[in-house]
C-alpha positions as a Markdown table, in Angstrom:
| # | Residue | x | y | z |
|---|---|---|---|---|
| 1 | Unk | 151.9 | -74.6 | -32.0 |
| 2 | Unk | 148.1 | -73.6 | -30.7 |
| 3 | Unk | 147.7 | -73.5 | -27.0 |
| 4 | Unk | 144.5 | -75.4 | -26.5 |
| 5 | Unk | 143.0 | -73.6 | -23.5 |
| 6 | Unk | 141.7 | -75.6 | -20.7 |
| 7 | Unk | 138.2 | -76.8 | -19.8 |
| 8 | Unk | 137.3 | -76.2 | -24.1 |
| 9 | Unk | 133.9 | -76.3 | -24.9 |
| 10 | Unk | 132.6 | -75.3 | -21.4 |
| 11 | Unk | 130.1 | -71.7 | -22.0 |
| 12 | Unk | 132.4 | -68.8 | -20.8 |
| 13 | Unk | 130.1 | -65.7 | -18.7 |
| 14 | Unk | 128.5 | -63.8 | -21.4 |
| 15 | Unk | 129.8 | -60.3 | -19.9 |
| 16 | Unk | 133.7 | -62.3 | -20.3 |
| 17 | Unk | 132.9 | -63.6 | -24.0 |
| 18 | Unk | 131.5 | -60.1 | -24.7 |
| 19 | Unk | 134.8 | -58.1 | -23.2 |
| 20 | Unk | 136.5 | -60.5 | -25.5 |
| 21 | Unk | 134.5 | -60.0 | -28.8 |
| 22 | Unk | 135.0 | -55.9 | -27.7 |
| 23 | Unk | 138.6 | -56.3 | -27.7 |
| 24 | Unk | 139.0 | -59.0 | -30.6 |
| 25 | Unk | 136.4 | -56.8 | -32.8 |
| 26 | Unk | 138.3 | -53.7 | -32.2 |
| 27 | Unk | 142.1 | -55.5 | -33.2 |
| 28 | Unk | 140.3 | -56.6 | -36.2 |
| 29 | Unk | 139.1 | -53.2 | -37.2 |
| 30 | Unk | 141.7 | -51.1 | -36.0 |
| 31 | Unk | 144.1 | -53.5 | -37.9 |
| 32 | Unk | 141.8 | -52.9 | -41.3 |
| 33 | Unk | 142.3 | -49.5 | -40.9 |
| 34 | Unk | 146.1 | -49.8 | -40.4 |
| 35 | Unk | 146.4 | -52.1 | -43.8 |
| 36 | Unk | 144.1 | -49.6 | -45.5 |
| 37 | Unk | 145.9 | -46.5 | -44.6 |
| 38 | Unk | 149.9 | -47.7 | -44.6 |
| 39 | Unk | 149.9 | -46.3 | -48.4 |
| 40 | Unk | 150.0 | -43.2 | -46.9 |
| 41 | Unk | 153.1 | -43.6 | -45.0 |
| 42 | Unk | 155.6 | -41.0 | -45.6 |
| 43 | Unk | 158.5 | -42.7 | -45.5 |
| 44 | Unk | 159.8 | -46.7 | -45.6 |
| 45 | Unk | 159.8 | -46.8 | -42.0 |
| 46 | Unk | 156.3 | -45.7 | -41.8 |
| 47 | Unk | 155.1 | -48.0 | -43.9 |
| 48 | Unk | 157.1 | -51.0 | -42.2 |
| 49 | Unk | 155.7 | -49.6 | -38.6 |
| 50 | Unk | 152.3 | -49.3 | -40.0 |
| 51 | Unk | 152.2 | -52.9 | -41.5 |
| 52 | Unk | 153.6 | -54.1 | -38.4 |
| 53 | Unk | 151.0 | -52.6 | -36.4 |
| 54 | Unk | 148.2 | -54.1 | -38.9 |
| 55 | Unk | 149.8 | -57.7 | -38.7 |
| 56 | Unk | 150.1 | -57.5 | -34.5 |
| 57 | Unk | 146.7 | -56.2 | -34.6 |
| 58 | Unk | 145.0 | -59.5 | -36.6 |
| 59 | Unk | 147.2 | -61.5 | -34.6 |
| 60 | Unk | 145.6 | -60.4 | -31.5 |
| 61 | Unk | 142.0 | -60.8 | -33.2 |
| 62 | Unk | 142.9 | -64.2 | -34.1 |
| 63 | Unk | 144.3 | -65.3 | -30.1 |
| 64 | Unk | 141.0 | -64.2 | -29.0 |
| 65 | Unk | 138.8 | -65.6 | -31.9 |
| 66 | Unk | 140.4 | -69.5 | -31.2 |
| 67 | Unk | 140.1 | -68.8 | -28.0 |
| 68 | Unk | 136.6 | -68.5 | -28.0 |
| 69 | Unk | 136.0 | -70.9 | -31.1 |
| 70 | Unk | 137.6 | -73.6 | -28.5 |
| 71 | Unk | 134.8 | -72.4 | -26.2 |
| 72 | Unk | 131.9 | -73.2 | -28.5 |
| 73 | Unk | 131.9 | -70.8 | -31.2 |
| 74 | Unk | 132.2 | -70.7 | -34.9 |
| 75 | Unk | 135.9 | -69.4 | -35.9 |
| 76 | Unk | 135.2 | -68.9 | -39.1 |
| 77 | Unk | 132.0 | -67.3 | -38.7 |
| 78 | Unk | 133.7 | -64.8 | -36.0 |
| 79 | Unk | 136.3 | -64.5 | -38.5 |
| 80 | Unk | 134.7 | -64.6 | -42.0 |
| 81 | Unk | 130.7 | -64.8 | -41.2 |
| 82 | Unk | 129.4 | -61.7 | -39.9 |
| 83 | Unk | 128.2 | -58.6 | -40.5 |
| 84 | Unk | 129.3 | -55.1 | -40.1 |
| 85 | Unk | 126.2 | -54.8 | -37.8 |
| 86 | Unk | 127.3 | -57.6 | -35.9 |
| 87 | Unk | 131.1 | -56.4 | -35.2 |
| 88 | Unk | 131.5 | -55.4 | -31.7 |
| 89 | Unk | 134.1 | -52.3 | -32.1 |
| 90 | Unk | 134.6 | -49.1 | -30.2 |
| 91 | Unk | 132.5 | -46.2 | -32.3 |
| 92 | Unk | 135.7 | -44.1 | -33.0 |
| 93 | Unk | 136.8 | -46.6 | -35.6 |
| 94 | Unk | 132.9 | -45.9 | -37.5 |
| 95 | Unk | 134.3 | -43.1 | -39.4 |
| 96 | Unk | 137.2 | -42.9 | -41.8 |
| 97 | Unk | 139.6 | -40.6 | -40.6 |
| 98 | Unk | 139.8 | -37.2 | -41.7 |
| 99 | Unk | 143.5 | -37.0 | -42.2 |
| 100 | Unk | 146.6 | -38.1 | -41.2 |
| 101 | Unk | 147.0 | -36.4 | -37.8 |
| 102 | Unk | 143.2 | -37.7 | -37.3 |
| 103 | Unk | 144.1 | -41.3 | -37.8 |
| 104 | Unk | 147.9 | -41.2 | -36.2 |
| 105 | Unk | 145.2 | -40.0 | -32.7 |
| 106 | Unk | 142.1 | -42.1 | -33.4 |
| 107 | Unk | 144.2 | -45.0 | -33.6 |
| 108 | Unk | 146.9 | -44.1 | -30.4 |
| 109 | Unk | 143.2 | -43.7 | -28.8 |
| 110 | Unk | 142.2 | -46.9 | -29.7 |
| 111 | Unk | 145.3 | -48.5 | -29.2 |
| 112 | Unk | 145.0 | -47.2 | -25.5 |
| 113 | Unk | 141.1 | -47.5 | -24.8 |
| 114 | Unk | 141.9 | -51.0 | -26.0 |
| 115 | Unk | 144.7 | -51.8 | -23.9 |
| 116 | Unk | 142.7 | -50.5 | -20.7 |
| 117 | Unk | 140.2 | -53.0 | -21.7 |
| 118 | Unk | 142.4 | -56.1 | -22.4 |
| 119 | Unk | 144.5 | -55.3 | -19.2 |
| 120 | Unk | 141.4 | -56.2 | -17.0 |
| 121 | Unk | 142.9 | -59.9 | -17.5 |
| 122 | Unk | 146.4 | -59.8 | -17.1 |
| 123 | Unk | 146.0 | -61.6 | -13.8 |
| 124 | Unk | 142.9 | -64.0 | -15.6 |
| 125 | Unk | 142.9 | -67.8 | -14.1 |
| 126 | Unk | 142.7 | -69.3 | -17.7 |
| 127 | Unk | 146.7 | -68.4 | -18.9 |
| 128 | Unk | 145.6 | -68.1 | -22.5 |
| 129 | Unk | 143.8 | -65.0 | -21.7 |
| 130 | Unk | 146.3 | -63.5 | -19.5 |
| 131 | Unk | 149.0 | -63.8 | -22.1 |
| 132 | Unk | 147.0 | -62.5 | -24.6 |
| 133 | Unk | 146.3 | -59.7 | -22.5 |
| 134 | Unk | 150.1 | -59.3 | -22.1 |
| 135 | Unk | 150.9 | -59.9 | -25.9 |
| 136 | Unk | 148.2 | -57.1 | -25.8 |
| 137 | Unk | 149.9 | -54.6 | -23.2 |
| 138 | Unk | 153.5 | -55.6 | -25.3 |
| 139 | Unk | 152.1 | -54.9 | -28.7 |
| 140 | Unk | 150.7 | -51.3 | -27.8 |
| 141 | Unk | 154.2 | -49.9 | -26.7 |
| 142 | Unk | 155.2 | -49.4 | -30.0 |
| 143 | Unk | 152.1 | -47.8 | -31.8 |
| 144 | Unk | 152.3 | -45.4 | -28.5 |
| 145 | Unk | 156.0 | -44.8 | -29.4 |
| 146 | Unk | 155.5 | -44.6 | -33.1 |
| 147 | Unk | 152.6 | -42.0 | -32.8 |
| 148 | Unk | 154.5 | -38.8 | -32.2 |
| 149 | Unk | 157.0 | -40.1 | -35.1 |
| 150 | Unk | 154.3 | -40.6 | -38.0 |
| 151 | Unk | 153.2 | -36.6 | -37.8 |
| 152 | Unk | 156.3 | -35.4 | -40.0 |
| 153 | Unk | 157.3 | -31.9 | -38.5 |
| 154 | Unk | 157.0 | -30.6 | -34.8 |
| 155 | Unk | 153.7 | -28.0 | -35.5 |
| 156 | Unk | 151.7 | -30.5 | -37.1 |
| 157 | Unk | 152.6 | -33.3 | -33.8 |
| 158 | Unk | 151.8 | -30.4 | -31.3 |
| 159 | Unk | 148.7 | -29.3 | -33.5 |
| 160 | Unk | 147.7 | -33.2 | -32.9 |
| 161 | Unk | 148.9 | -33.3 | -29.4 |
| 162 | Unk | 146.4 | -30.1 | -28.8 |
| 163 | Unk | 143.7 | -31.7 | -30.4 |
| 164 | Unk | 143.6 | -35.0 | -28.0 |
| 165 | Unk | 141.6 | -33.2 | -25.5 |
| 166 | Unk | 139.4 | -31.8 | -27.8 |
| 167 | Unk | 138.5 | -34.8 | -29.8 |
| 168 | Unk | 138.1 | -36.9 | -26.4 |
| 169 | Unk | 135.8 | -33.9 | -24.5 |
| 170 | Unk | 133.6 | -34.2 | -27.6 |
| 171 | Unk | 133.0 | -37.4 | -28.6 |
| 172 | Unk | 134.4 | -39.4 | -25.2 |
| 173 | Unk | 130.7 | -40.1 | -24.2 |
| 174 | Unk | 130.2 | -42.5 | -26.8 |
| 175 | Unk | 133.4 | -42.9 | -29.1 |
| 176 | Unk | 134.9 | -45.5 | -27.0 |
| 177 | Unk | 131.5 | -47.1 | -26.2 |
| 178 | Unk | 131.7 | -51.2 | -27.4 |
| 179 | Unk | 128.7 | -51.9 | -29.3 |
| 180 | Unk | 127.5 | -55.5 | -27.8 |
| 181 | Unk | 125.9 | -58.1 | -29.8 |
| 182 | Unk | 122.1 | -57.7 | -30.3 |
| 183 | Unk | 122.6 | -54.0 | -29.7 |
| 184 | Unk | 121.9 | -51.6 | -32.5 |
| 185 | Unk | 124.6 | -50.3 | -34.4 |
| 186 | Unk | 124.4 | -47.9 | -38.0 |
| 187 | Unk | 126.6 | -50.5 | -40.7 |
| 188 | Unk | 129.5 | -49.3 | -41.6 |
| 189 | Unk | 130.6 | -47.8 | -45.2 |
């Protein structure tokens, strides 16, 4: 059963709907990248946590994107009807990653930049929005527990572990920057 949020069809502040998009854009990446990478699982379990990260991740997307469809925009164009230009995600997802230890931290960093975002609302007025920022806060637990798990033997997780300060001092200035709409923004591959 869809919660119909209150007040539908009134304009929400543009700084709110674009938070939302950020967060919404990001699940639906982040969750593209899960579904295109859980073939490389190393074992059944990986493959089950990674789909079950993919699935939570469009789930959240989804929320967001009736959430804001009840508010005056198209679903299915949010959904289905734009552009890679016009996708408002964090910059870290841009890139394939490199390996497997690059994607287990690029997405335990998303996962977490995300979160921060999304957690902004926990106490929002409209309850829709503050349980999906809770279904938000509930879903990340177990990528952040899984993480450590999905790098097979203890050098390679510590090699990855020693890398997470690295890869944040170099790219944190604009990794985890949200592209907004209207701003410009190379297409992805």
């Amino acid at each position: 059963m869809a919660y119909t949020p209150g007040n539908t069809g009134t304009k929400l502040d543009e700084n709110f709907e674009n938070d939302l998009l950020a967060i919404a854009d990001t699940r639906l990446v982040l969750g593209n990248w899960y579904a295109e990478c859980v073939m490389n699982g190393r074992s059944l379990p990986d493959f089950a946590a990674i789909l079950g990260m993919c699935t939570s991740n469009y789930g959240h997307t989804r929320a967001i994107y009736q959430f804001l469809a009840a508010h005056g925009h198209d679903y299915a164009h949010l959904e289905r009807g734009r552009d890679a230009a016009a996708i408002c995600s964090m910059n870290i997802l841009d890139e394939a990653p490199a390996g497997w230890e690059d994607f287990i931290v690029s997405t335990w960093l998303t996962e977490l930049a995300t979160w921060m975002l999304a957690s902004g609302f926990l106490k929002h007025e409209d309850r829709a929005i503050a349980g999906i920022a809770k279904k938000d806060w509930r879903g990340n637990i177990f990528p952040s527990q899984i993480c450590s798990g999905l790098v097979p033997d203890h050098r390679r997780r510590q090699e990855a572990i020693r890398t997470v300060p690295e890869i944040v001092r170099e790219t944190f200035s604009d990794c985890f920057a949200v592209v907004r709409p209207g701003d410009r923004k190379r297409p992805r591959a």
